[in-house]
N, C-alpha and C positions, 0 to 999 in steps of 0.2 A: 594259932599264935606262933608254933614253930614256921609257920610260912612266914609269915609276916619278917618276924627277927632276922630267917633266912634273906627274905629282898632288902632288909634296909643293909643288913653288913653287905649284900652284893653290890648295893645301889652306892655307899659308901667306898667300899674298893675300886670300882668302875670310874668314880667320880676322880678319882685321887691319879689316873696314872696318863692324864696330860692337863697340862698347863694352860686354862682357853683364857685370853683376854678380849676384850668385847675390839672389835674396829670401827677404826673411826670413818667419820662422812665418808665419801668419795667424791671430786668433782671431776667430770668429765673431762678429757684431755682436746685441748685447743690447739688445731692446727692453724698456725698466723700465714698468712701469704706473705709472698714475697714483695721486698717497699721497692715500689715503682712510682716515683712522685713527674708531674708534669704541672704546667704552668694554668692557673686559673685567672682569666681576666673576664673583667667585661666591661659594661658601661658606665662602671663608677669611678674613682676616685680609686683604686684599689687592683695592686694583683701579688700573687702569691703561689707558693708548689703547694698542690695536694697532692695525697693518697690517688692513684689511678683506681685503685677499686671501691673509690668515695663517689656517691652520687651528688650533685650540688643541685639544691629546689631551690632556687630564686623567688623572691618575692617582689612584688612591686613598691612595698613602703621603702624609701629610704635608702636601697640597695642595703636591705639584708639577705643571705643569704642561710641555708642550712646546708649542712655538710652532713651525710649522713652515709653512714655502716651498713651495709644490710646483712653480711654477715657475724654484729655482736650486736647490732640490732640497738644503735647510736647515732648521738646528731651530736655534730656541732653548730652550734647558734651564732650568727657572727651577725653584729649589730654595727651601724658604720655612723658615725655623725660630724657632722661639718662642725671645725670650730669655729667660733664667732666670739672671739674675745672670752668665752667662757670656758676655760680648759680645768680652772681649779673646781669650778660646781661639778662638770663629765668626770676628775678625778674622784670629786667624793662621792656622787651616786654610785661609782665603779666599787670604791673602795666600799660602799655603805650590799650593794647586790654580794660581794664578794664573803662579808662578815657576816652576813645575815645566817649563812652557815654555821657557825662558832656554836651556836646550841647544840648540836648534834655533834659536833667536830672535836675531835681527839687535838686536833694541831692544823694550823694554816701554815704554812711553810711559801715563802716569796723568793723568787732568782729574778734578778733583772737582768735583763740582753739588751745590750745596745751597739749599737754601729753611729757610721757618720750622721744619717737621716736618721733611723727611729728611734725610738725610747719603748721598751718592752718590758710588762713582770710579768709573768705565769706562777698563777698561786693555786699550791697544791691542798687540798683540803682532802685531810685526813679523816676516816671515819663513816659512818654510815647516815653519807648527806644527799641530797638527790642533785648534787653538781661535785665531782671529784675534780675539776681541772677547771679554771678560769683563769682568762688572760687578756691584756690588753695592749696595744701599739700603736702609738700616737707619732707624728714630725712636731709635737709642738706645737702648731703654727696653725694649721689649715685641715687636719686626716685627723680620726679617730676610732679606731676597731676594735671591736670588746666580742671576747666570745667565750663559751661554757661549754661543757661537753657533758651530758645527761646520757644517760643509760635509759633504755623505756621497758625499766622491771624495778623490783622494789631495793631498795639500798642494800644491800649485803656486802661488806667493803673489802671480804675475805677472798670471797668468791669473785669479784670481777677485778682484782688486783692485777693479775695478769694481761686482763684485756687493758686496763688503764693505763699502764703501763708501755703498749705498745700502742696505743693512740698518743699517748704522751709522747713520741716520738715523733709522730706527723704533729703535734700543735708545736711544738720547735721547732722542726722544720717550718712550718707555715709562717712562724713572728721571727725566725731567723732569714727567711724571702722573703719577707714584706716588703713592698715597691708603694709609694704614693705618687699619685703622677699632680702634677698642678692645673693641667685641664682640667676645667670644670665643667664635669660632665654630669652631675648630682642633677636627678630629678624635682 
């Protein structure tokens, strides 16, 4: 019994002369490369700067292409469609892909850019959605490019803040050099 009494007041004085607070997560620390943008074209309707250390996978529908990270292990989707008289239907599938979000999404936040040729919004969607950045840049007239930038891991909107953030800088840059050309080169 006297042992005992003796451990607990030990085990109580011991306990008492530092102050432990538990710590928190830790996320590993991200080294960004340095932005090195050059010019992407090809055979569509369409050029613009990317990221030098973006890879671009072509597809043959449409002239879509992907843009893709290998180092945060990301794409961007870039979708291209000819207008034909129909630019307010392409804005509200655009707007209607864009909202689809808002269940999961803390806030959708819209900046528009525009110059003399295009009309551009990049909407930023806040929260833990599986699309953090879509954007679109159209002349109005004839050109239409919609793209989204997905992460391929599960939404955590904490944790890849950082990364979003500096891809957010190439998707500006991308709809801030966006060129349409009027050859009609569309498959």
């Amino acid at each position: 019994m006297e042992t005992n009494k003796f451990l607990f007041i030990l085990f109580i004085i011991s306990s008492c002369s530092e102050n432990f607070s538990p710590k928190p997560k830790g996320y590993f620390r991200i080294d960004f490369p340095k932005k090195n943008y050059k010019i992407y074209t090809n055979d569509c309707n369409y050029e613009f700067l990317i990221e030098s250390n973006a890879k671009v996978k072509t597809s043959d529908k449409n002239c879509w292409i992907n843009i893709y990270y290998e180092i945060f292990d990301a794409t961007i989707y870039i979708t291209y469609k000819k207008i034909n008289s129909d630019l307010n239907k392409i804005l509200e599938d655009n707007y209607k892909l864009v909202f689809d979000h808002s269940i999961k999404s803390n806030a959708i936040n819209e900046k528009l850019y525009e110059n003399l040729e295009t009309k551009s919004v990049l909407y930023e969607i806040i929260g833990n959605t599986a699309s953090n950045i879509q954007f679109y840049s159209t002349d109005s007239k004839n050109h239409f490019v919609r793209g989204s930038l997905y992460f391929n891991n599960k939404p955590n909107y904490d944790s890849i803040i950082p990364v979003k953030n500096f891809l957010k800088e190439d998707i500006i840059k991308l709809i801030e050099s966006i060129r349409f050309t009027d050859i009609d080169k569309v498959k």
